[in-house]
C-alpha positions in Angstrom: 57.4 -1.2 -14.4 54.8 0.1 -16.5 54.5 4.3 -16.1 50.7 5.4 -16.6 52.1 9.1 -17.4 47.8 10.4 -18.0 46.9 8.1 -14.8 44.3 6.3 -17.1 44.5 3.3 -15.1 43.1 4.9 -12.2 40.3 6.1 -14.2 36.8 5.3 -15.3 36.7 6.2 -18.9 33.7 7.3 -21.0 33.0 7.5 -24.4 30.9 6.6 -27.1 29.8 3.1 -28.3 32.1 2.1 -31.2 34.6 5.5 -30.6 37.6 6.0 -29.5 37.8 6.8 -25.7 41.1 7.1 -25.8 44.9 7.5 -27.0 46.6 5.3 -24.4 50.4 6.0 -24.4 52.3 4.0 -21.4 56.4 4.4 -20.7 58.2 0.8 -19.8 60.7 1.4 -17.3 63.6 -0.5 -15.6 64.0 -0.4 -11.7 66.3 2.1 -11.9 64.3 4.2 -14.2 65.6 3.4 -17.9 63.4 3.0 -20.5 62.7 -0.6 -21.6 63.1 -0.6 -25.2 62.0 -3.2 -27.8 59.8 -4.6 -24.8 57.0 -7.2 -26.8 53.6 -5.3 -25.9 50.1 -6.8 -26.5 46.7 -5.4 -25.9 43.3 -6.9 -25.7 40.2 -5.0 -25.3 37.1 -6.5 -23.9 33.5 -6.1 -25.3 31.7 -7.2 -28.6 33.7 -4.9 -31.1 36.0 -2.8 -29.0 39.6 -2.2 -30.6 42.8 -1.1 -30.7 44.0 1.1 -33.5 47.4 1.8 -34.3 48.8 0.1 -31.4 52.4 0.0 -30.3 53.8 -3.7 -31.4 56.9 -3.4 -29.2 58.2 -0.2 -27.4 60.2 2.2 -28.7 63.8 4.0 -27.7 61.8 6.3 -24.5 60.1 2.8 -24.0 57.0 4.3 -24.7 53.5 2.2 -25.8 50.6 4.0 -27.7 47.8 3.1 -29.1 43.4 4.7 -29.5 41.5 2.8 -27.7 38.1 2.2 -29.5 35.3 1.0 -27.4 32.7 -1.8 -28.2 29.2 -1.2 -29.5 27.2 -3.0 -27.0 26.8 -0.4 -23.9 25.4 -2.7 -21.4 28.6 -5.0 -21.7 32.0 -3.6 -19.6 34.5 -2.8 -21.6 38.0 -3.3 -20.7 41.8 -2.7 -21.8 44.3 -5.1 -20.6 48.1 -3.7 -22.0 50.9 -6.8 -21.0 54.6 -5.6 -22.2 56.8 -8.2 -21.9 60.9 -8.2 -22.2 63.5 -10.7 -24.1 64.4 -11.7 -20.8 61.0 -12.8 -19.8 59.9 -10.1 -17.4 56.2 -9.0 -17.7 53.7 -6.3 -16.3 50.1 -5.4 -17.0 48.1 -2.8 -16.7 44.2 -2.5 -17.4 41.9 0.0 -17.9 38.2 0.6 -17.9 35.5 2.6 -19.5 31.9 2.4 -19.3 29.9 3.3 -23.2 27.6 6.2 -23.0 25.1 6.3 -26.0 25.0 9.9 -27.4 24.6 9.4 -31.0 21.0 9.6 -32.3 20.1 7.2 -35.3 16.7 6.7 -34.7 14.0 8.1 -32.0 10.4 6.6 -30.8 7.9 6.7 -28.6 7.0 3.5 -26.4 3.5 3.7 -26.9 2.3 4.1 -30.7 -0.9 6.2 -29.2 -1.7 7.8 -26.3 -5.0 8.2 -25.0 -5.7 10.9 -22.8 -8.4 11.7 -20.2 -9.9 15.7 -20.3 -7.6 18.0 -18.1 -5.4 15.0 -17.2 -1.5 14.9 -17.8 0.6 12.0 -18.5 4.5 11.0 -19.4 5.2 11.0 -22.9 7.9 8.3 -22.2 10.2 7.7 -25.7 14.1 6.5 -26.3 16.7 6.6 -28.9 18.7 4.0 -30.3 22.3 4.8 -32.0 23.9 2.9 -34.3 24.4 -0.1 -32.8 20.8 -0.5 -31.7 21.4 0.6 -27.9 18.7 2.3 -26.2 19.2 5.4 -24.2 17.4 8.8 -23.3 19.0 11.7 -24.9 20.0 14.8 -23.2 17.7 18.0 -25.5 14.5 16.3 -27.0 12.2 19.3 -28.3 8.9 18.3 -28.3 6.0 19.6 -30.0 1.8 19.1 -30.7 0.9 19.3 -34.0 -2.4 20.7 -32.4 -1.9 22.9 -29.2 -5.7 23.5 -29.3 -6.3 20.0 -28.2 -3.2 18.9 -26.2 0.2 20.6 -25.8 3.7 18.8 -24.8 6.5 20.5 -22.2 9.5 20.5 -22.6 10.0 17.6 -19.9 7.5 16.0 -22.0 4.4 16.5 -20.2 1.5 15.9 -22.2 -1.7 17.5 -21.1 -4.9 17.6 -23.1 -7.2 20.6 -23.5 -9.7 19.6 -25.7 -11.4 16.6 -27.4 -9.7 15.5 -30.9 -6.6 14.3 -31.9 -2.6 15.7 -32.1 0.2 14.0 -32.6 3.4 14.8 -30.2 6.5 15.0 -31.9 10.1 14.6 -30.4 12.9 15.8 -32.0 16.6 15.4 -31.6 18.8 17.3 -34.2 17.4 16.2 -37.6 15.4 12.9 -36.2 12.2 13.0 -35.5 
């Protein structure tokens, strides 16, 4: 029997593309409750560059099983944790875990549309994404925008553009130091 002491098997995990989601630590247990010790365990994570790190080879004297849990860089793919710990007399039990990759880490920020041309007293979406890292796309969570000429159109903080005047500004959206 496989004891899941944090209950991460029943959990969706979340974390950041290429980080670790987790410290996974399992207990291997006899059917009357002993530890399983020296047990053979193996673990294979699921999605383009998801890892283990300092992973339990074989459990220990408490029959215990560790290891971080480092998810894969592509956040559109699942990602997945399968642990199998199997005894020198054959027995064997899985578990597996998921987590889904949220991007949060800003490494470069754009606008869809190079320019925007606006209409005289009309508003429009100043739509624009991030990529982290690993090149995934995402929307971040505080983008301060700005006009670099609130005389002819100013940006909100939802990024509403509206224009006030005939000319030219240029709307900036910041996140942290990228701009």
């Amino acid at each position: 029997m496989l004891k899941d002491p944090e209950a991460l098997g029943a959990t969706l995990l979340r974390g950041a593309p290429g980080q670790t989601v987790a410290r996974v630590r399992f207990m291997a247990m006899g059917r009357d409750g002993s530890p399983i010790n020296n047990a053979v365990v193996r673990w294979i994570p699921t999605g383009r560059g998801a890892a283990v790190r300092n992973a339990s080879r074989a459990t220990n004297h408490a029959g215990e099983l560790t290891a971080e849990w480092v998810l894969g860089t592509d956040a559109g793919e699942e990602q997945g944790l399968n642990v199998s710990v199997t005894t020198w007399g054959g027995a064997s039990k899985q578990i597996a875990l998921r987590a889904t990759a949220i991007p949060t880490h800003v490494a470069e920020l754009h606008f869809a549309a190079e320019t925007l041309a606006l209409k005289l007293g009309r508003d429009s979406a100043a739509r624009f994404f991030a990529r982290d890292d690993f090149g995934n796309e995402f929307v971040p969570d505080s983008v301060e925008f700005l006009s670099s000429d609130i005389s002819v159109a100013a940006i909100t903080t939802g990024g509403r553009i509206s224009s006030h005047r005939r000319g030219q500004a240029v709307a900036i959206a910041r996140v942290g130091r990228h701009v």
